[in-house]
HTML snippet that shows the backbone in 3Dmol.js (N, CA, C, O; Angstrom):
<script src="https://3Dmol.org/build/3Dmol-min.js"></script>
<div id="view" style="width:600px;height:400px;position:relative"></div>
<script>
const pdb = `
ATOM      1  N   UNK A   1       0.846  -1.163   0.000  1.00  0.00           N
ATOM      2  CA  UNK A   1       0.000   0.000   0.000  1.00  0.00           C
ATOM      3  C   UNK A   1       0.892   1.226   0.000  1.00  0.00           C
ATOM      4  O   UNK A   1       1.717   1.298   0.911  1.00  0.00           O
ATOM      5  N   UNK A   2       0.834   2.287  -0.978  1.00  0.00           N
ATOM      6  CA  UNK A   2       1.669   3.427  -1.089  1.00  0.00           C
ATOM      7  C   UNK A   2       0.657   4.411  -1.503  1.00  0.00           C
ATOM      8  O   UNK A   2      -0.475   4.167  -1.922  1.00  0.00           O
ATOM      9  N   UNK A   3       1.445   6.024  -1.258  1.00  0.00           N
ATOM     10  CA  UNK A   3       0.304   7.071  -1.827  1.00  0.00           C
ATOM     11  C   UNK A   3       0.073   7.186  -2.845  1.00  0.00           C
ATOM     12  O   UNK A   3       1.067   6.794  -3.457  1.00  0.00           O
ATOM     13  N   UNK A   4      -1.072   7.676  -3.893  1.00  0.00           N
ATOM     14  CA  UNK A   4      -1.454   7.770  -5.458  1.00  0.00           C
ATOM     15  C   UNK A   4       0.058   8.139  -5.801  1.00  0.00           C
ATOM     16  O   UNK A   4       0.745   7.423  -6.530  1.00  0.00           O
ATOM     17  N   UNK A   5       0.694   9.759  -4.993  1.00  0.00           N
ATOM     18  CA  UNK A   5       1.766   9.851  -5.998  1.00  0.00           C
ATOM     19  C   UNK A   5       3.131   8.938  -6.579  1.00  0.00           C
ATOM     20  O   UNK A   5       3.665   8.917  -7.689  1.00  0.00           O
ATOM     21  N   UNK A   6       3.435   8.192  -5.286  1.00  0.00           N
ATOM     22  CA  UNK A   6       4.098   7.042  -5.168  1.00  0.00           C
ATOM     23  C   UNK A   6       3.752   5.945  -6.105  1.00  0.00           C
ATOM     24  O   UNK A   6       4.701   5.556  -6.786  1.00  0.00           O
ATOM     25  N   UNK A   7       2.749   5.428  -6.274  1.00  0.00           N
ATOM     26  CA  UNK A   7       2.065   4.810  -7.751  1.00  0.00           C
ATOM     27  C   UNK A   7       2.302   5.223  -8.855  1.00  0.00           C
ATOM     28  O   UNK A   7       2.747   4.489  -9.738  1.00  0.00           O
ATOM     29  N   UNK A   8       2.041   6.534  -9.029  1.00  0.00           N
ATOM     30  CA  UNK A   8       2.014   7.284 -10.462  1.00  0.00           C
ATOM     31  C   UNK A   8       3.511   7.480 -10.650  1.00  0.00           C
ATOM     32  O   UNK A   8       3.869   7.658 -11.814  1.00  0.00           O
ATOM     33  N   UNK A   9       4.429   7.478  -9.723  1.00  0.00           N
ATOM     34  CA  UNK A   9       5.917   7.451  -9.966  1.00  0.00           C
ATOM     35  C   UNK A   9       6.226   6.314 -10.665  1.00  0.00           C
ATOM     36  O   UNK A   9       6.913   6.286 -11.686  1.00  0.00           O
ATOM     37  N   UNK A  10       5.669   5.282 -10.064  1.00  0.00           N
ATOM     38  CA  UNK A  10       5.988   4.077 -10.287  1.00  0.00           C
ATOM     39  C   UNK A  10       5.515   3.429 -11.787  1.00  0.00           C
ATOM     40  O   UNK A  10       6.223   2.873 -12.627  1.00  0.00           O
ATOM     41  N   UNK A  11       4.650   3.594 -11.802  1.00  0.00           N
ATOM     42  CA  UNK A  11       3.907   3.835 -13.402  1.00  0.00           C
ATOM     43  C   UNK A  11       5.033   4.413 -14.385  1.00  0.00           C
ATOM     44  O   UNK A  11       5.846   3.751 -15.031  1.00  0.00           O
ATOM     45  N   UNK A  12       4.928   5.407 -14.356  1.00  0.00           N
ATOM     46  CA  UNK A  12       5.436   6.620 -15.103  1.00  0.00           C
ATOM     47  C   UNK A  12       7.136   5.759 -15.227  1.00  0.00           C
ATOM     48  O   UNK A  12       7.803   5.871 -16.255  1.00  0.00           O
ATOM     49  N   UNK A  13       7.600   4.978 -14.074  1.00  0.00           N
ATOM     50  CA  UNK A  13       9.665   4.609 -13.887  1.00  0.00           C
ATOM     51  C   UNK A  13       9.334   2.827 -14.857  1.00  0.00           C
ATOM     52  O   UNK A  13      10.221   2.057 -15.225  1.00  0.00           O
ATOM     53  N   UNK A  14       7.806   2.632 -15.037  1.00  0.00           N
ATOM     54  CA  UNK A  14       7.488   1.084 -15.160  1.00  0.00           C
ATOM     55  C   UNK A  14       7.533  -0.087 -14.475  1.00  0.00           C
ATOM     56  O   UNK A  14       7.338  -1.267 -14.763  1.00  0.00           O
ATOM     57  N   UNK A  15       7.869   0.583 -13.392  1.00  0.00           N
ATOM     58  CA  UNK A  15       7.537  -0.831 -12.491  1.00  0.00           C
ATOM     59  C   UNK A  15       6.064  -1.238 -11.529  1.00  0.00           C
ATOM     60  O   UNK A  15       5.789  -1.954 -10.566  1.00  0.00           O
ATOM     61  N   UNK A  16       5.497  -0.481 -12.276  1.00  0.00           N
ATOM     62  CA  UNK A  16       4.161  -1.242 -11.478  1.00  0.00           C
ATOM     63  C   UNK A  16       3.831  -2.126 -12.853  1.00  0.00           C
ATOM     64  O   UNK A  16       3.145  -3.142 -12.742  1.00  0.00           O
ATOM     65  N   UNK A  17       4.270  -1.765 -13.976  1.00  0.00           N
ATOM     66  CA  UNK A  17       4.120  -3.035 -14.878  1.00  0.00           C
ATOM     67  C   UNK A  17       4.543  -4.410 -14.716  1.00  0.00           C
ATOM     68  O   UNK A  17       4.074  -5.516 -14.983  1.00  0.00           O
ATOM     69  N   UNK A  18       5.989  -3.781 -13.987  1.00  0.00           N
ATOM     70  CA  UNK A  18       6.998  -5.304 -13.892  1.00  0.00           C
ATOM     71  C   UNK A  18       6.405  -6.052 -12.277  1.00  0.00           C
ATOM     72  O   UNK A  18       6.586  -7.243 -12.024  1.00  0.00           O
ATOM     73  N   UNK A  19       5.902  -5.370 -11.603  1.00  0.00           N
ATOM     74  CA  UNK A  19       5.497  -5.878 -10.547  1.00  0.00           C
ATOM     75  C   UNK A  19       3.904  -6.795 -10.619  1.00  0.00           C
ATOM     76  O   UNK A  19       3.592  -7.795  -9.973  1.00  0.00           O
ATOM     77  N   UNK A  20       3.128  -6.063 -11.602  1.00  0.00           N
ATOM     78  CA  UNK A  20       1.886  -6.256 -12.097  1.00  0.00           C
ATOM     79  C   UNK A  20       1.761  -7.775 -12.639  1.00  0.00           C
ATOM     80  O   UNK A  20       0.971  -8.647 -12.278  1.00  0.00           O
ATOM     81  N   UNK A  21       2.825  -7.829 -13.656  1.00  0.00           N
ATOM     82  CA  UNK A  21       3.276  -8.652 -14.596  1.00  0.00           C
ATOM     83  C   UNK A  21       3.460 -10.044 -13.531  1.00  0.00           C
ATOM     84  O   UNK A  21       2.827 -11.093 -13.406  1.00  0.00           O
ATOM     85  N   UNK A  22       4.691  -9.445 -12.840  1.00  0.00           N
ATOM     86  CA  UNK A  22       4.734 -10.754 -12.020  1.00  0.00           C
ATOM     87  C   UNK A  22       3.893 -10.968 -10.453  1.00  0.00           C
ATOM     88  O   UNK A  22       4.291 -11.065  -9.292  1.00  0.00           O
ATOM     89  N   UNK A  23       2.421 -10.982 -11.166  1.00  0.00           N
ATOM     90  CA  UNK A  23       1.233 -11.124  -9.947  1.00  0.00           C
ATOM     91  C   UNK A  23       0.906 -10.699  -9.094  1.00  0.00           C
ATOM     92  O   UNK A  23      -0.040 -11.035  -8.381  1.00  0.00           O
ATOM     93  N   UNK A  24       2.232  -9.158  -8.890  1.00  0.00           N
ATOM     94  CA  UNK A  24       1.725  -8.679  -7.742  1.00  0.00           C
ATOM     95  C   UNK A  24       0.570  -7.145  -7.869  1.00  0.00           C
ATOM     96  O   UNK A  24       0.303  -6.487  -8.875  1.00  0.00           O
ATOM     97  N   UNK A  25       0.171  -6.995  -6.693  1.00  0.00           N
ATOM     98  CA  UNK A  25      -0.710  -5.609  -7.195  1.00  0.00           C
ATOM     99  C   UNK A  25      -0.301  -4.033  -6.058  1.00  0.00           C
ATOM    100  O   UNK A  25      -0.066  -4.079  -4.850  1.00  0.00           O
ATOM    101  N   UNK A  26      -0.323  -3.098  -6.716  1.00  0.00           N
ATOM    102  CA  UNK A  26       0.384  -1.889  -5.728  1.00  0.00           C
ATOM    103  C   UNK A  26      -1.313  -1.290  -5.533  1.00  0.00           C
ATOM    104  O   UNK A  26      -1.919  -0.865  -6.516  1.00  0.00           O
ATOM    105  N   UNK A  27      -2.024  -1.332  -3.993  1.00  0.00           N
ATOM    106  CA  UNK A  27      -2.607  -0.708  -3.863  1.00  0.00           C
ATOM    107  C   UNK A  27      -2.259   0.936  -2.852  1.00  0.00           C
ATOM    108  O   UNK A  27      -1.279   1.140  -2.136  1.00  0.00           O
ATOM    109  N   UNK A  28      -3.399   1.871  -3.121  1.00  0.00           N
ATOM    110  CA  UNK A  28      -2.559   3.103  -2.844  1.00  0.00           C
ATOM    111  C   UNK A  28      -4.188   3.538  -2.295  1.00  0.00           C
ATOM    112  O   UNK A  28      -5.221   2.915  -2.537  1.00  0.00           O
ATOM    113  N   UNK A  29      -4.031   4.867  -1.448  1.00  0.00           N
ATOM    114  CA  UNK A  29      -4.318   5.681  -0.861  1.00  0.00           C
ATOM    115  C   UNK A  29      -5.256   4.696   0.337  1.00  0.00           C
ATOM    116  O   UNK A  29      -6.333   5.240   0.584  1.00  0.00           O
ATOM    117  N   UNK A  30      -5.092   3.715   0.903  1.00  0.00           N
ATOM    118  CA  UNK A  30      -6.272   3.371   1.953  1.00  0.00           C
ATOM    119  C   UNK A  30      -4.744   2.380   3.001  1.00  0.00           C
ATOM    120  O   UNK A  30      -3.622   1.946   2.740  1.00  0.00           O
ATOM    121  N   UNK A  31      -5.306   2.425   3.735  1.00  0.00           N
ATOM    122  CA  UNK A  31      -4.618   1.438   5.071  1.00  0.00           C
ATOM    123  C   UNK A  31      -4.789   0.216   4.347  1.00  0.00           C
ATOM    124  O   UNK A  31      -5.516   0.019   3.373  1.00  0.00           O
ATOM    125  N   UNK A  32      -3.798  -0.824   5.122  1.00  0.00           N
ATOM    126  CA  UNK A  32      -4.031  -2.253   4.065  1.00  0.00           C
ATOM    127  C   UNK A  32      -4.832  -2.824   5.445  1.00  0.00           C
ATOM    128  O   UNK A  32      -5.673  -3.686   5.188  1.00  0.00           O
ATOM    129  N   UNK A  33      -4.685  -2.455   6.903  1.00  0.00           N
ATOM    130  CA  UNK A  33      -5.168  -2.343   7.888  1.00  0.00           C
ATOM    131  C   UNK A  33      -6.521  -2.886   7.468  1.00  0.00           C
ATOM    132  O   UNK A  33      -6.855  -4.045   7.716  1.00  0.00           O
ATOM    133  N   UNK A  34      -7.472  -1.817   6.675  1.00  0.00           N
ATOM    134  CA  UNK A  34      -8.983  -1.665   6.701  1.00  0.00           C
ATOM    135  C   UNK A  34      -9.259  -1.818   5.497  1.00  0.00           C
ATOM    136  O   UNK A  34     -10.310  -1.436   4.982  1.00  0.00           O
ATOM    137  N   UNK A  35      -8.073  -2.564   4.749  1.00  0.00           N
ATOM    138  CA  UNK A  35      -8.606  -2.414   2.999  1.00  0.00           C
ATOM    139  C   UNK A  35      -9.372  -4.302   3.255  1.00  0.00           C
ATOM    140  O   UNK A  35      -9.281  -4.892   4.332  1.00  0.00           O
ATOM    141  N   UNK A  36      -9.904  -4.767   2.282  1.00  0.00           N
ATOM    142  CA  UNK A  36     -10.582  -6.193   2.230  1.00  0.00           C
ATOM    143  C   UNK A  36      -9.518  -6.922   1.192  1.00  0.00           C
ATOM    144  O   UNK A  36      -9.862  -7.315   0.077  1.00  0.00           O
ATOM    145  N   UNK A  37      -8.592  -7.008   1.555  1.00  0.00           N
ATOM    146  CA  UNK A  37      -7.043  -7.408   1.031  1.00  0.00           C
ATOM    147  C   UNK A  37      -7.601  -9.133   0.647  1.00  0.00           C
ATOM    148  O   UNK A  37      -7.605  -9.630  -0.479  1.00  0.00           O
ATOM    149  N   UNK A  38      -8.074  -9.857   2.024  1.00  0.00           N
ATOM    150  CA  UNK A  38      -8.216 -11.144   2.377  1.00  0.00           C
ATOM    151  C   UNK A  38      -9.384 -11.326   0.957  1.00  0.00           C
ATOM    152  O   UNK A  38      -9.476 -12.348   0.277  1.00  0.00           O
ATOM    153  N   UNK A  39     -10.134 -10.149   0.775  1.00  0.00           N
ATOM    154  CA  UNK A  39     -11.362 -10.304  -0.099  1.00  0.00           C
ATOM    155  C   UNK A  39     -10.578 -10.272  -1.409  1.00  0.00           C
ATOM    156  O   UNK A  39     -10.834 -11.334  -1.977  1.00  0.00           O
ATOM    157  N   UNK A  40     -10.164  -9.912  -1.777  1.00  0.00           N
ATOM    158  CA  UNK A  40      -8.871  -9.825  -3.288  1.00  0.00           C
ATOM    159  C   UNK A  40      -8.506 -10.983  -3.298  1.00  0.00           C
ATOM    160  O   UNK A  40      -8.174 -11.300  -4.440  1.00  0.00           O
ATOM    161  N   UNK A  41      -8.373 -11.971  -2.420  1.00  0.00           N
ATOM    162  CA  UNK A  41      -7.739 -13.122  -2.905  1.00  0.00           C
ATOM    163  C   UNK A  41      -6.338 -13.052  -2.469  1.00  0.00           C
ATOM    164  O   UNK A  41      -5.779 -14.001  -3.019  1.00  0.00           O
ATOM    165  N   UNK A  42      -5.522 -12.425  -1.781  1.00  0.00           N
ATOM    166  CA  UNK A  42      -4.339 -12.237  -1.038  1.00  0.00           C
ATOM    167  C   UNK A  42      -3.737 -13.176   0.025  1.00  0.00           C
ATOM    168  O   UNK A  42      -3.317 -12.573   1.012  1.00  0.00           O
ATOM    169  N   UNK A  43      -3.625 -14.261   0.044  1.00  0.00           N
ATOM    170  CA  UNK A  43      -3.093 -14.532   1.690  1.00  0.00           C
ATOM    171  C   UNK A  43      -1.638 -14.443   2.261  1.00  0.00           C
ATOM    172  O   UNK A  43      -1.179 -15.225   3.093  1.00  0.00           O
ATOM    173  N   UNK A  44      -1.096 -13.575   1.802  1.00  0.00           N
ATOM    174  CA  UNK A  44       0.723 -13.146   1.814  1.00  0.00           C
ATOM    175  C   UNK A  44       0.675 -11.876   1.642  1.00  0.00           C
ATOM    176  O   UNK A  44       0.358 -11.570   0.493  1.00  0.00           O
ATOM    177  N   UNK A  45       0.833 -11.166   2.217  1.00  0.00           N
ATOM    178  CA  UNK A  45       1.243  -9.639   1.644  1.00  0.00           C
ATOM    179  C   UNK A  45       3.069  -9.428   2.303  1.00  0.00           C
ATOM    180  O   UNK A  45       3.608  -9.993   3.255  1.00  0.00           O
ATOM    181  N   UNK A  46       3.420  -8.774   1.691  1.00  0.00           N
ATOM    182  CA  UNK A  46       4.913  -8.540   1.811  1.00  0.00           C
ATOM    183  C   UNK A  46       4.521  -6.781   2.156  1.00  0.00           C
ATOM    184  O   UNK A  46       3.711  -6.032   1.610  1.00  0.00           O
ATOM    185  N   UNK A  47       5.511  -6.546   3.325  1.00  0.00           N
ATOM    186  CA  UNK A  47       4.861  -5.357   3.711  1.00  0.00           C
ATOM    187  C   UNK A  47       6.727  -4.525   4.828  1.00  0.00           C
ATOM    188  O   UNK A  47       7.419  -5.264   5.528  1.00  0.00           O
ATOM    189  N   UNK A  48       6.966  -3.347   4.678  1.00  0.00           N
ATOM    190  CA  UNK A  48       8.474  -2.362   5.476  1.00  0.00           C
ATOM    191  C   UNK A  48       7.613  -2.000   6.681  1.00  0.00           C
ATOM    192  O   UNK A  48       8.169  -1.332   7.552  1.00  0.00           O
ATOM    193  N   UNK A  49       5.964  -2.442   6.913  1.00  0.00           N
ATOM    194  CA  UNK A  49       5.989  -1.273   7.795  1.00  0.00           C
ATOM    195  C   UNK A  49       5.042  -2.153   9.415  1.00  0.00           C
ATOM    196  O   UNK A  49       3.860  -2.463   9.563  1.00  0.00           O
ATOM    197  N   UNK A  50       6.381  -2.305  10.444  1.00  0.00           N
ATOM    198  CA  UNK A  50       5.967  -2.702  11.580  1.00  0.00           C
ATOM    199  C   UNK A  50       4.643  -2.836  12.407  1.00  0.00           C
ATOM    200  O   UNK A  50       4.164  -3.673  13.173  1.00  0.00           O
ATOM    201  N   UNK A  51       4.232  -1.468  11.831  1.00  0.00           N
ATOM    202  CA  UNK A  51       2.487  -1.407  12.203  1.00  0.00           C
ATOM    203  C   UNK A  51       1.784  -2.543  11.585  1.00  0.00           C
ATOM    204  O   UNK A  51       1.214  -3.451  12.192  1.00  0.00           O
ATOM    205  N   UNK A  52       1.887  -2.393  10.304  1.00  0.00           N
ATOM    206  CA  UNK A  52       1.314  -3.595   9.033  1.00  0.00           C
ATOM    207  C   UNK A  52       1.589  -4.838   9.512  1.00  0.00           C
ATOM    208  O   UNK A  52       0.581  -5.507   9.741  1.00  0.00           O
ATOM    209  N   UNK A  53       2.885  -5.487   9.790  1.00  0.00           N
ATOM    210  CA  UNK A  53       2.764  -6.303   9.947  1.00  0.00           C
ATOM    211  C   UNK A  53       2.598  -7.206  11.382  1.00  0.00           C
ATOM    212  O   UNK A  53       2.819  -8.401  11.574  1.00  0.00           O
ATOM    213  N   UNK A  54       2.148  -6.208  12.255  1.00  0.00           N
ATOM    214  CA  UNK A  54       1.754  -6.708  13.316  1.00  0.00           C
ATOM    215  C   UNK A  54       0.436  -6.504  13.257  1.00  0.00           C
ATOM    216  O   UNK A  54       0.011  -7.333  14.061  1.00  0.00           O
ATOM    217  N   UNK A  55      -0.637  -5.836  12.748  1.00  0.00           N
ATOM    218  CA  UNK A  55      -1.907  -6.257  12.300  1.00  0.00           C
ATOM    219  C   UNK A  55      -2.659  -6.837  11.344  1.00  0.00           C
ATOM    220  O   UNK A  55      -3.776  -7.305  11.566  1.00  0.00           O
ATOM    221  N   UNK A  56      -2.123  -6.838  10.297  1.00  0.00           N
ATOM    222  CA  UNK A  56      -2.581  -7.936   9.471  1.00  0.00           C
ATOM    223  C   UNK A  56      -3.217  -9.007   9.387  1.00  0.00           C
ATOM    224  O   UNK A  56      -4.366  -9.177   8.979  1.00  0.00           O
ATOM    225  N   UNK A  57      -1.882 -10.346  10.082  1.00  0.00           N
ATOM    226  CA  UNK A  57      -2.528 -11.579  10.311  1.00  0.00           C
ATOM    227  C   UNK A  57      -3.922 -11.121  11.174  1.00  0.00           C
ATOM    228  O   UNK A  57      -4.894 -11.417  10.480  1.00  0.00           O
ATOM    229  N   UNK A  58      -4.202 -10.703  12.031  1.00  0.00           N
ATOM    230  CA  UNK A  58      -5.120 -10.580  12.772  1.00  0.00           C
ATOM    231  C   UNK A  58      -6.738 -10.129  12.002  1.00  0.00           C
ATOM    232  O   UNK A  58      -7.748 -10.832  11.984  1.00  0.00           O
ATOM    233  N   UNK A  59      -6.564  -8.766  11.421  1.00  0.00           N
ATOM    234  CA  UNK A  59      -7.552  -8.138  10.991  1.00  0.00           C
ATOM    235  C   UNK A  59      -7.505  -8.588   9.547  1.00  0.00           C
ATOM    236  O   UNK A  59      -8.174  -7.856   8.818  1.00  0.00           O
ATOM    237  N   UNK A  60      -6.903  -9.581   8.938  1.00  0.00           N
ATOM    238  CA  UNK A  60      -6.946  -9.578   7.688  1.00  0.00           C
ATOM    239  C   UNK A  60      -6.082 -11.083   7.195  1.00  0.00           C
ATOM    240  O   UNK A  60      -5.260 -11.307   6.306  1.00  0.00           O
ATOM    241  N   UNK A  61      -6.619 -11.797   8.076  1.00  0.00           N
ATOM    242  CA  UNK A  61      -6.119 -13.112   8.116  1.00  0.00           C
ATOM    243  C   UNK A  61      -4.978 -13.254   7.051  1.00  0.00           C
ATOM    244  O   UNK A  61      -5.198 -14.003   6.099  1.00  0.00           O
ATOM    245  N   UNK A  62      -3.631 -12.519   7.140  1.00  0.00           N
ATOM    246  CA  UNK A  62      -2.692 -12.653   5.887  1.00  0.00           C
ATOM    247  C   UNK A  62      -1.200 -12.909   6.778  1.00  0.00           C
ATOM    248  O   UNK A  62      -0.756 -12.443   7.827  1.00  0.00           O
ATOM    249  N   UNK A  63      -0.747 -13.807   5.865  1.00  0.00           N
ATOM    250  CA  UNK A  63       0.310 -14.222   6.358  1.00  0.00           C
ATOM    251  C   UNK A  63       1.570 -13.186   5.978  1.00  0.00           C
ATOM    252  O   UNK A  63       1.542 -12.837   4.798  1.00  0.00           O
ATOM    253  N   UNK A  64       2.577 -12.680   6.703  1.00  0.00           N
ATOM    254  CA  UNK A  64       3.158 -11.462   6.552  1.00  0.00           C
ATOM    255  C   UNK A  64       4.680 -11.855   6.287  1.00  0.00           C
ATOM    256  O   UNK A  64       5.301 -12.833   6.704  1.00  0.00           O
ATOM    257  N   UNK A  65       5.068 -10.883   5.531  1.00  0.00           N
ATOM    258  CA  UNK A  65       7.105 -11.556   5.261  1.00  0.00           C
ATOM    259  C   UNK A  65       6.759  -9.838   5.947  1.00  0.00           C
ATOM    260  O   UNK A  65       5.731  -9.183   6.124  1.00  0.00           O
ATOM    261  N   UNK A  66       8.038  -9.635   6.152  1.00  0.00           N
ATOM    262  CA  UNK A  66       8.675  -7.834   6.949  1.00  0.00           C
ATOM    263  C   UNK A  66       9.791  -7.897   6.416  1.00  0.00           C
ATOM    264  O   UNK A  66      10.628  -8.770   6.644  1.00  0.00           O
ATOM    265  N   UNK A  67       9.940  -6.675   5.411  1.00  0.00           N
ATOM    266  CA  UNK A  67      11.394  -6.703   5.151  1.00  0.00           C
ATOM    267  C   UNK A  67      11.531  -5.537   4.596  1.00  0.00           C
ATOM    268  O   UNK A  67      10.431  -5.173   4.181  1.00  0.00           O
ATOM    269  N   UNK A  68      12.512  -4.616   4.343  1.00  0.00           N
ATOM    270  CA  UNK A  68      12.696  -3.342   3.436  1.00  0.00           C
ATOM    271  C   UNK A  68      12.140  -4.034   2.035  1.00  0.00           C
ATOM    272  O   UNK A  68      11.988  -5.207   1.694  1.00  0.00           O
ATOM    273  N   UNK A  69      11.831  -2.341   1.169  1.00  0.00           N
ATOM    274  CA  UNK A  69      11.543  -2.579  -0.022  1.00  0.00           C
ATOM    275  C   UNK A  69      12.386  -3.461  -0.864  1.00  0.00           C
ATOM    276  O   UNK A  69      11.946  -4.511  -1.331  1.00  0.00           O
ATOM    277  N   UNK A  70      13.523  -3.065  -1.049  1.00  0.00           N
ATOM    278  CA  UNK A  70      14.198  -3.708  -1.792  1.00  0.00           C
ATOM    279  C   UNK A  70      14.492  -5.331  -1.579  1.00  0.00           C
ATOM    280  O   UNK A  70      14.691  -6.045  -2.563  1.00  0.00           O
ATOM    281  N   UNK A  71      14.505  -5.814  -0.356  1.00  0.00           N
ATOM    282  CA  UNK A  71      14.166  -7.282  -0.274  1.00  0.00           C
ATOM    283  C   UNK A  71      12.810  -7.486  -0.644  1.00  0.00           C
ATOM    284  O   UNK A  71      12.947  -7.911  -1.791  1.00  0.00           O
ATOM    285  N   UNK A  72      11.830  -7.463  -0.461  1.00  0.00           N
ATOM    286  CA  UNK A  72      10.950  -7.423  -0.555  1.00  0.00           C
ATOM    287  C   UNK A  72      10.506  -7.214  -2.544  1.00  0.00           C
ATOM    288  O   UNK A  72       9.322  -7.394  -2.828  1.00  0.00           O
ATOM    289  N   UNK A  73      11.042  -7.021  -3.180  1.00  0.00           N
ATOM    290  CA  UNK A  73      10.791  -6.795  -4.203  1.00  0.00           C
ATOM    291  C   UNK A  73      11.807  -8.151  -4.940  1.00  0.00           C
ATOM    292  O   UNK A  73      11.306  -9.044  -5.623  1.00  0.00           O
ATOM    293  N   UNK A  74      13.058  -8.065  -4.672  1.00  0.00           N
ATOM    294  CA  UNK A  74      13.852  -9.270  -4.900  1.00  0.00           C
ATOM    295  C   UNK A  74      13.427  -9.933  -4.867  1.00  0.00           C
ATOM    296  O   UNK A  74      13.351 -10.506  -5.954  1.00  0.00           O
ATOM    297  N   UNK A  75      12.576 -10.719  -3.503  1.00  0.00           N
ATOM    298  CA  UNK A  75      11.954 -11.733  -2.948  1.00  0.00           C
ATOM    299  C   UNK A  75      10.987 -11.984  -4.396  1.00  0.00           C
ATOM    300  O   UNK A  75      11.309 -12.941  -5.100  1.00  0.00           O
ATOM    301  N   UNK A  76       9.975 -11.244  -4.766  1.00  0.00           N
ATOM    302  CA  UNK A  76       9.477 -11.630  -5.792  1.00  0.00           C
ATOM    303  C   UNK A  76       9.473 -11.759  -7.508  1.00  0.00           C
ATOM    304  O   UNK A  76       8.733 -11.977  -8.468  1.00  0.00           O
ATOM    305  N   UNK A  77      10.741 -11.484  -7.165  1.00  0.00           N
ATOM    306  CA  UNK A  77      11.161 -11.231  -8.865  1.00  0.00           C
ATOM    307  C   UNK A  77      12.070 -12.531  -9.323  1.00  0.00           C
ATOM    308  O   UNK A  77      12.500 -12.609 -10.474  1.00  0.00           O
TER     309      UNK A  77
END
`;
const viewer = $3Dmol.createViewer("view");
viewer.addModel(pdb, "pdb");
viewer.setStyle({}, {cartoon: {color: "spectrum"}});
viewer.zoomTo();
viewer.render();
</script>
């Protein structure tokens, strides 16, 4: 989860293509907290941010990796 402008960067540099491409999805402007993530069909989210991944599993039955971006992106490429 990142802000619209953070997306539209990402767009615009092509990697929400290359990320897209390989199954993943960049959602933006909402908490992943209160988003219906579990309802998308998600049960893994890869997530930098301590808050996230200590609520998640809970509110959003998802199993969590924690790692900086850049692992986190490795990890799936």
């Amino acid at each position: 989860c990142t802000s619209k402008a953070m997306k539209e960067t990402s767009t615009i540099m092509g990697y929400t293509d290359i990320i897209e491409k390989a199954g993943g999805k960049i959602v933006c402007d909402t908490c992943m907290v209160v988003s219906p993530i579990e309802k998308m069909g998600y049960k893994t989210t890869g997530v930098n941010s301590g808050k996230a991944a200590n609520y998640l599993p809970g509110f959003c039955k998802q199993n969590v990796v924690f790692n900086n971006i850049d692992e986190l992106i490795k990890g799936v490429m």
